[in-house]
C-alpha positions in Angstrom: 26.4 42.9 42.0 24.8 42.5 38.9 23.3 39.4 37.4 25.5 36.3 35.9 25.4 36.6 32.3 22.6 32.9 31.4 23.1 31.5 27.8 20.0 32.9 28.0 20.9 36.5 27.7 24.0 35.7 25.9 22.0 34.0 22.6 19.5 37.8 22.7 22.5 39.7 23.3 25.7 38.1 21.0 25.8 38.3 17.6 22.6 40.7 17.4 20.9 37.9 19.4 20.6 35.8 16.4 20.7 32.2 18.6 17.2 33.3 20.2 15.9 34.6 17.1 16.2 31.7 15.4 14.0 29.5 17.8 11.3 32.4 18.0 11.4 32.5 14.6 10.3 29.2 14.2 8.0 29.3 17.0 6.4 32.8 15.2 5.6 30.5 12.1 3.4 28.7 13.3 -0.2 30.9 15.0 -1.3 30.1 18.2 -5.4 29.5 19.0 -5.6 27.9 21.8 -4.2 29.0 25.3 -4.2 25.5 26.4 -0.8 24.1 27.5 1.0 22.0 24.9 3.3 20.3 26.7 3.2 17.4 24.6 0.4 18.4 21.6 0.1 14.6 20.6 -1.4 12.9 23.6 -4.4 11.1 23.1 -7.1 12.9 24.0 -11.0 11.5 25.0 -13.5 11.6 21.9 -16.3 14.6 22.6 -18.7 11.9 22.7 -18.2 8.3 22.3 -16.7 7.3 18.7 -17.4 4.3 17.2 -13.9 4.4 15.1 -10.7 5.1 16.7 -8.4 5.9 13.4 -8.7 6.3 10.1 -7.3 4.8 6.8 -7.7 6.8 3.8 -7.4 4.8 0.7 -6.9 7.7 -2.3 -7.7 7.1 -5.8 -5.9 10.3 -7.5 -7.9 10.6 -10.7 -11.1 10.4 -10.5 -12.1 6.7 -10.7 -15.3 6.1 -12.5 -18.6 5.4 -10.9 -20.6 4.1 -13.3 -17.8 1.4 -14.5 -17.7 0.4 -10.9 -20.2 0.7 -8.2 -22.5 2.4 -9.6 -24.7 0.5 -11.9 -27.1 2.0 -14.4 -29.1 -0.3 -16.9 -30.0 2.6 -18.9 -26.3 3.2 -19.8 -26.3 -0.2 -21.5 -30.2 0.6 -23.3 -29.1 4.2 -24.3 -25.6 3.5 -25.3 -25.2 5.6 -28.0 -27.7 7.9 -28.4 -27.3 11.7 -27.7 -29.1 13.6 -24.7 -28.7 17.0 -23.2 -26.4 16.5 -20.0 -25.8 19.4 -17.3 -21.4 19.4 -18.2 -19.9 20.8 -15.2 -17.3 22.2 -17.2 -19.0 23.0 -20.0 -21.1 25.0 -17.8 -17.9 26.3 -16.1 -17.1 28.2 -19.7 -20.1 28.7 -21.2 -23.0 28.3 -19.4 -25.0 25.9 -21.4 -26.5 22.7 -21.7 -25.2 20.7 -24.2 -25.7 17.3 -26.0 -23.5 14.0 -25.4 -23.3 10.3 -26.5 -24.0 7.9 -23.6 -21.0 5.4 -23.3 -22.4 2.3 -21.6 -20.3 0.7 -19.0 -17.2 -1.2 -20.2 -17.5 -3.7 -17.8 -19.8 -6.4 -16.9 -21.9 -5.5 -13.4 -22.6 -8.5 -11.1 -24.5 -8.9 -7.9 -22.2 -10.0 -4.7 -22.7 -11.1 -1.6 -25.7 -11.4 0.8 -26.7 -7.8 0.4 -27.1 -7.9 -3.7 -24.3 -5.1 -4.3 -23.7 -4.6 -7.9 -19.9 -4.1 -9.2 -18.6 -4.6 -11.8 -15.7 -7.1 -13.1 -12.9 -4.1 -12.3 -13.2 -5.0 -8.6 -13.6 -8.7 -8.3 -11.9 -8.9 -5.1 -13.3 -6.3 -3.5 -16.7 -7.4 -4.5 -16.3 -10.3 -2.1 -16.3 -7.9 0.7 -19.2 -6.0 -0.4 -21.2 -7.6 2.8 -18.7 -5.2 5.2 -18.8 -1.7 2.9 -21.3 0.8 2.8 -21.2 2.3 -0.4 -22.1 6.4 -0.8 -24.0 6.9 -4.2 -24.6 10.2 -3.6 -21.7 12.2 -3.5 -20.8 15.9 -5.2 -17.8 18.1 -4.4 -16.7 21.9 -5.3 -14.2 22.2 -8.2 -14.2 20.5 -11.9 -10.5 20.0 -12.0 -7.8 18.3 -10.6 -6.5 20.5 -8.0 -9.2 22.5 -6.9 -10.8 19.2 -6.1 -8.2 17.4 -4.5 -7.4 19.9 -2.2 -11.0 20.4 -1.5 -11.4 16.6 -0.5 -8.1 16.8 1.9 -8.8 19.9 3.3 -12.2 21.1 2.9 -11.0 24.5 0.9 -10.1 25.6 -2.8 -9.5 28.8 -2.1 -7.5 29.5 1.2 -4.7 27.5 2.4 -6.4 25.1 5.1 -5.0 22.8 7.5 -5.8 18.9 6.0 -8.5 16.6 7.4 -5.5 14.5 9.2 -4.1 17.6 10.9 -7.5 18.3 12.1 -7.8 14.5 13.3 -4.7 14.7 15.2 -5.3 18.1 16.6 -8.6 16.8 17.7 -7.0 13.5 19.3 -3.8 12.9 19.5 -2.5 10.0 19.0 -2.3 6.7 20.6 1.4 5.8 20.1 4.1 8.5 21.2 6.9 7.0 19.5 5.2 7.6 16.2 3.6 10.5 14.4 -0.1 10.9 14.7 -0.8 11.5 10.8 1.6 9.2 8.2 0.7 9.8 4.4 2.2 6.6 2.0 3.7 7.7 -1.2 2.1 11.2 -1.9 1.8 12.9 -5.0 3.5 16.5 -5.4 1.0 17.5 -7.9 -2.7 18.7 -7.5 -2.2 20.4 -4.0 1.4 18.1 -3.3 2.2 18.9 0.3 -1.1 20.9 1.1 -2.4 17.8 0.9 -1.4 16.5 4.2 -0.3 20.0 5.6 -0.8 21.7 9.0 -1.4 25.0 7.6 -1.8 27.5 10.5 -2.0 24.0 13.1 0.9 23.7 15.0 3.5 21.5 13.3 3.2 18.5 15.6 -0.2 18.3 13.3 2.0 17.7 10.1 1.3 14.9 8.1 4.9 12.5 8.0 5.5 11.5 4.8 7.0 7.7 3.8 8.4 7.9 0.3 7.0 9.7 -2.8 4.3 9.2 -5.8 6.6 7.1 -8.7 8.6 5.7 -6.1 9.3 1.9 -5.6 7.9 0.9 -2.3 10.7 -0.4 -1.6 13.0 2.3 -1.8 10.4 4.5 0.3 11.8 5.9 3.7 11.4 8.7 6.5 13.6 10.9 5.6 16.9 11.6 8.2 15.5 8.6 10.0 18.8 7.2 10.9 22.7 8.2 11.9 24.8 6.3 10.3 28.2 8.1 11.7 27.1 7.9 15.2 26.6 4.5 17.3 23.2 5.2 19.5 25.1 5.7 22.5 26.7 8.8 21.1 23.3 9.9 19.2 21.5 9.7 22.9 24.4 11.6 24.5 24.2 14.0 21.6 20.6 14.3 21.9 20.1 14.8 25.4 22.7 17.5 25.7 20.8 19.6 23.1 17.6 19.3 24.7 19.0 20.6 27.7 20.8 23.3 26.6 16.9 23.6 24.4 14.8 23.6 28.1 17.6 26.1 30.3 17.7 28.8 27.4 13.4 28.7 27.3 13.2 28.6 31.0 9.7 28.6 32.6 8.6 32.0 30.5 8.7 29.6 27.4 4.9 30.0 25.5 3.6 27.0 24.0 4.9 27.1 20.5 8.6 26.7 22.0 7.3 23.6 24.1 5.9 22.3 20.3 9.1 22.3 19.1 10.9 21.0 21.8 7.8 18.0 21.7 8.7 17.5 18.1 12.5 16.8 18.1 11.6 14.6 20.6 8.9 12.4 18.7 11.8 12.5 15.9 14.2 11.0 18.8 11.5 8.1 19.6 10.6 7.8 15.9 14.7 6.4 15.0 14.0 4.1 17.5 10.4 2.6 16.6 9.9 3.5 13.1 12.4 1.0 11.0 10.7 -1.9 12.7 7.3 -0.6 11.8 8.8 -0.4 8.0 10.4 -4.1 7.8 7.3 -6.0 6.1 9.7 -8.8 6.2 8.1 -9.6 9.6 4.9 -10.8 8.2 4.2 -14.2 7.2 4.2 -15.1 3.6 0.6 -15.8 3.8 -0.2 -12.5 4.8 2.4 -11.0 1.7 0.0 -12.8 -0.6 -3.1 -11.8 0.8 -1.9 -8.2 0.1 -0.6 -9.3 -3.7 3.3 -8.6 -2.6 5.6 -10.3 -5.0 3.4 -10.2 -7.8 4.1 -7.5 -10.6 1.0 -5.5 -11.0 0.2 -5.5 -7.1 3.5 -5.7 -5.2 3.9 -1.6 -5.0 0.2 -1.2 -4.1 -0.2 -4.0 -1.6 3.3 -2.8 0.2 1.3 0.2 1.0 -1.7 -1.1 2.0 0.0 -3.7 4.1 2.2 -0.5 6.1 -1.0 1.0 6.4 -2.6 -1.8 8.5 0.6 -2.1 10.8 0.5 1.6 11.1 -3.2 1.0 12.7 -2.7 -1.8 15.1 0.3 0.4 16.3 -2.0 3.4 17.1 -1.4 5.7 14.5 -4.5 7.9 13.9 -4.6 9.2 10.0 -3.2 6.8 7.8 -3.5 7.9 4.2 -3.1 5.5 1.3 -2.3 7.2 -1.9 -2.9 5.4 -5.4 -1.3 8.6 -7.2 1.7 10.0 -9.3 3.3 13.1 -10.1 2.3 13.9 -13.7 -0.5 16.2 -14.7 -2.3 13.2 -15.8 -3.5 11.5 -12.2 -3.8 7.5 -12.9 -7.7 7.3 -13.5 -8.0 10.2 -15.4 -8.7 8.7 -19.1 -10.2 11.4 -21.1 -9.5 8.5 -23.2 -8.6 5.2 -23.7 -10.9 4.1 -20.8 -10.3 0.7 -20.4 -6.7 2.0 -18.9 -9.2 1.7 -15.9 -8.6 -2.1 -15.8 -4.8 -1.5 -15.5 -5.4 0.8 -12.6 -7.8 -2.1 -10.9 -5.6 -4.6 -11.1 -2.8 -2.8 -9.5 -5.8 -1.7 -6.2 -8.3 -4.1 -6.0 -6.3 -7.1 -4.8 -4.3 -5.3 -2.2 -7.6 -3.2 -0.8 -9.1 -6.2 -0.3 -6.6 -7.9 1.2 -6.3 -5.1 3.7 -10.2 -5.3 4.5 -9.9 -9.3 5.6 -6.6 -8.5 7.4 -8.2 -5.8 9.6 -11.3 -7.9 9.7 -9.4 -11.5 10.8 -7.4 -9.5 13.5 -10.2 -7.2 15.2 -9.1 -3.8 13.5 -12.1 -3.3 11.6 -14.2 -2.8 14.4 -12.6 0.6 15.4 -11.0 1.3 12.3 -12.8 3.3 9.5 -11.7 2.1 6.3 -12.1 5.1 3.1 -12.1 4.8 -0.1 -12.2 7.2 -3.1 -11.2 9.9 -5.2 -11.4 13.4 -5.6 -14.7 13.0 -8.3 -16.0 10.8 -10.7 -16.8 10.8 -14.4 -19.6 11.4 -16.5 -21.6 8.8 -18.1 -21.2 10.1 -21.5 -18.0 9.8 -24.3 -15.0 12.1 -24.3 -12.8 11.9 -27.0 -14.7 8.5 -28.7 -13.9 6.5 -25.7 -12.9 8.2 -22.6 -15.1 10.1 -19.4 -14.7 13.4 -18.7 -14.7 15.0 -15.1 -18.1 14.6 -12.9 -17.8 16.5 -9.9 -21.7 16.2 -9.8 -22.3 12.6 -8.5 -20.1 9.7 -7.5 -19.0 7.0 -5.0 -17.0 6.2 -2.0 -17.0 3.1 0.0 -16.7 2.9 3.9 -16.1 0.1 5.9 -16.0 -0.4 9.6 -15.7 2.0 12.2 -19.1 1.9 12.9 -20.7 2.5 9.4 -23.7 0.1 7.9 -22.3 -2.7 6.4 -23.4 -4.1 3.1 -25.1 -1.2 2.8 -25.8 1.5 -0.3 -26.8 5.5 0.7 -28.0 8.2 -2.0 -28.6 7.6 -5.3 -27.2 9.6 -8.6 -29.7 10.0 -12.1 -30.4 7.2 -14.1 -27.2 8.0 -16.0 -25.6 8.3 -13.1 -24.7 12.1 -13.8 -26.1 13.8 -10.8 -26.9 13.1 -7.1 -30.7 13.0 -6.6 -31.4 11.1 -3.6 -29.6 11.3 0.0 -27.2 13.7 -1.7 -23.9 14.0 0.1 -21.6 16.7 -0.2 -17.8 16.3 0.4 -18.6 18.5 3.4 -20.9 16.4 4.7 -18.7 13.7 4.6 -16.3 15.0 6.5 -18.9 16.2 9.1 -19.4 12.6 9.3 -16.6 10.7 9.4 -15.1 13.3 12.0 -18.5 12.3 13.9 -17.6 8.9 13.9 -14.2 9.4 15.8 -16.1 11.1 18.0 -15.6 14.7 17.3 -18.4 17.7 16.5 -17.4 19.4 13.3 -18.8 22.1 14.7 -16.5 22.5 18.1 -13.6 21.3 16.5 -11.7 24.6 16.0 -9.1 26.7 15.5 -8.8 30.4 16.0 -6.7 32.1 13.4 -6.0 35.3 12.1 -9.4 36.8 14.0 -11.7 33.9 13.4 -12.5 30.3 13.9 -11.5 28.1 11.6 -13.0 24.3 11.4 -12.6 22.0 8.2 -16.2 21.8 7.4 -16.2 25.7 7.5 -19.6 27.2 7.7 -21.3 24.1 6.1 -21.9 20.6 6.7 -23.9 17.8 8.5 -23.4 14.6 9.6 -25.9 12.1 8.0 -26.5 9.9 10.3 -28.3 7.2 7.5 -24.8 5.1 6.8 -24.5 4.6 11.1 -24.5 1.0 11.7 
C-alpha cells in the first residue's frame, strides 16, 4: 500500500507545487550563515563580555547639523571672521583636486560654558546644555562620503558601496531582544530619501533582524502607526482561532526536515501575532502624566512632533526593545540641517530638538534608564567653518560631533579635537568606524566576532577596519 497523500506532498505536487514554492521562496530570500538553530532568532542572548549598556537609542539629525554653531567652539572663528584662508574642501577636492581659498563665517550663535565640567555650547541648545554634566561629547569625528546618501548610509550601515545589513540589524542579530512581544529594532518616522529603507534594513540578516517602522518622515506623530497592526472585521477571538489554525497547517506542511529559514518565518508571524496585542498600549502616550508631556515639549507647536518621538523612544526602552532609532528627518532632497544657506534656519531646527532631547535625558536619568541605556546623538557629517552661498556651510565630512550619554560612557566629558577652524580632526581622531566598533563594544559585543557569512565571506559592520577607543569609557 502506498503512502497517504500529506498536504505536504499535495502543496509540491498540485498546481505545479506552487503552495510549497511559495514558502521556499521566501525562505530562499533571505541567505543563511549560521548553522545554529533559529527556533526563535530574537531571544536575548548573553553579551560576549560584560556590557555596560543594554540598548541603544539613536537620536538622528538628517542633515548634517553644524559643529562649530554648536559644540564645538572655536575662538578663532569669531577673530578670523571674514578673512580668506586656504581650506582642504572635501568636495572641492572630490572634483578637482585642489586646495582652494574660503571666507571664515564665525559662529552665529553665542557659545557659553555649562555645568560643572565647563562644556561650551552654544545658545541653539540651551536645554541640552543643562545636561552637559551626563554627555560625553566626540570632537573628533570623520566619515566616508561628502554627500547626503553615501553618508547616511555609511553611518547606519557601515558601507557606501554594497548593500549592508544596518547597525540595528547587527545589534539584534547579536542580542536579541529582551521583550518577545515586540520587535527587537523599531525606527520612529524614517526618511525615504538618502538610503530610505536601507537605512534600517536586514540586508542578507534574516528578516527577524528588520528594523519595524512607526510612521514616516513628514508625518504627524500622531497619525503614525504599525502598519496592519490591527483587524478591525474580526473580534480577537476569531483572529486567535484564525491564527492558530494557520500556524498549524504552517508547522505539519514543514515537518521536522524544515531548515532554519522556514522556522524564521514561522517566528516572525508570530512576533506580528504578539505585537497586536502589546504594541497599541506601547503607542497610547496618553498614559503619561502631563508633567512628563511637558518635560518632552508635547502640546507645544514647534516641539509637540519631536518630543512625541522622543517620548515613544523612552517607553520603547523601559519595555526592552534593543535599537530604538530617533529620526529628525524628511523626505525632500534637502535633509532639515542642510543650509547651504540661510543658516540661521539652524535655530528653527533647535527649537524643534533640543527641548524634547533633553527632556528624554532627565526622563531616562529620574527613572534609572540611563545607566544601561546608551543615549546617541548626531548626524551623518558636519559643516565647514567657512561661507557658502554668503551665509550658509557647506558639507564637512572631515571633522564633527556626536554626543553620548550613559551606557557606560564618560560623562561631562569631551574626546578628540578638530583644527582651530574646526575643519579637520587632529587629535583623538575618530572615524565613523570606530564608533561603531565602540558602541557595539559597549553592549558587549566584539566588532570583530560579530559576523555573518555571506555569499563566501564574512561579513561584520565595521568590515575590515575599526577600533574601539576605549578613552570616552566611564
Amino acid at each position: 500500500m502506498s503512502d497517504p497523500l500529506t498536504r505536504r506532498h499535495l502543496l509540491k505536487s498540485a498546481a505545479c507545487g506552487f503552495g510549497s514554492l511559495a514558502l521556499a521562496g521566501i525562505c530562499a530570500a533571505e541567505s543563511l550563515a549560521s548553522t545554529d538553530e533559529l527556533t526563535n532568532p530574537l531571544t536575548a542572548l548573553d553579551p560576549m563580555f560584560p556590557a555596560s549598556a543594554k540598548r541603544i537609542i539613536f537620536i538622528f539629525m538628517q542633515g548634517g547639523p553644524s559643529q562649530v554653531d554648536s559644540f564645538d567652539y572655536k575662538p578663532r572663528l569669531i577673530q578670523d571672521d571674514g578673512k580668506e584662508y586656504e581650506f582642504r574642501d572635501a568636495r572641492v577636492l572630490a572634483k578637482t583636486g585642489e586646495v582652494t581659498k574660503h571666507r571664515v563665517m564665525k559662529p552665529l550663535w553665542k557659545f557659553r560654558q555649562y555645568g560643572e565640567c565647563g562644556q561650551w555650547v552654544s545658545d541653539l541648545f540651551p536645554n541640552i546644555a543643562q545636561h552637559v554634566d551626563d554627555l560625553c561629547f566626540v570632537h573628533s569625528l570623520h566619515t566616508n562620503g561628502v554627500a547626503h546618501g553615501p553618508s547616511t548610509l555609511f553611518l547606519h550601515t557601515g558601507a557606501t558601496n554594497l548593500i549592508r545589513p544596518s547597525m540595528g540589524a547587527w545589534v539584534t542579530y547579536g542580542l536579541g531582544t529582551e521583550n518577545q512581544n515586540l520587535p527587537g529594532f523599531i525606527t520612529i518616522a524614517p526618511s525615504s530619501a538618502n538610503g530610505g529603507p536601507r537605512n534600517f534594513a536586514n540586508s542578507f540578516l534574516p528578516a527577524d533582524y528588520q528594523g519595524t517602522a512607526i510612521g514616516r518622515a513628514g508625518q504627524p506623530m500622531t497619525e503614525a502607526r504599525i502598519r496592519h497592526l490591527t483587524n478591525s472585521e474580526l473580534s480577537h477571538e476569531e483572529q486567535l482561532q484564525q491564527f492558530e489554525l494557520l500556524q498549524g497547517f504552517n508547522r505539519a506542511q514543514l515537518g521536522e526536515d524544515a531548515d532554519d529559514r522556514q522556522r524564521a518565518v514561522l517566528s516572525s508571524f508570530e512576533l506580528a501575532w504578539r505585537m497586536q496585542m502589546h504594541a497599541p498600549g506601547l503607542m497610547d502616550l496618553s498614559q503619561e502624566s502631563a508633567t512628563t508631556q511637558a518635560m518632552y515639549g508635547i502640546g507645544e507647536e514647534e516641539t509637540d512632533d519631536f518630543g512625541r518621538q522622543c517620548l515613544l523612544a523612552r517607553r520603547m526602552a523601559e519595555r526592552g526593545v534593543r535599537f530604538i532609532q530617533v529620526n529628525y528627518a524628511d523626505n525632500g532632497n534637502n535633509p532639515r540641517w542642510d543650509q547651504h544657506s540661510k543658516m540661521p534656519l539652524h535655530a528653527v531646527h533647535a527649537k524643534a530638538t533640543d527641548k524634547p532631547v533633553a527632556g528624554l535625558l532627565a526622563d531616562l536619568k529620574a527613572r534609572g534608564l540611563l545607566d544601561d541605556t546608551l543615549v546617541w546623538w548626531g548626524g551623518e557629517f558636519g559643516r565647514n567653518p567657512f561661507a557658502q552661498n554668503s551665509d550658509g556651510r557647506d558639507h564637512n565630512p572631515k571633522g564633527f560631533t556626536h554626543f553620548l550619554a550613559g551606557g557606560g560612557v564618560k560623562p561631562g566629558f569631551a574626546y578628540g579635537q578638530t583644527d582651530e577652524f574646526g575643519h579637520e580632526a587632529i587629535v583623538d581622531k575618530v572615524h565613523m568606524h570606530d564608533l561603531h566598533a565602540t558602541l557595539l563594544h559597549l553592549l558587549g559585543l566584539d566588532h570583530e566576532r560579530l559576523t555573518y557569512r555571506y555569499a563566501g565571506r564574512d561579513f561584520r559592520l565595521t568590515d575590515i577596519a575599526g577600533r574601539v577607543v576605549p578613552g570616552i569609557f566611564s
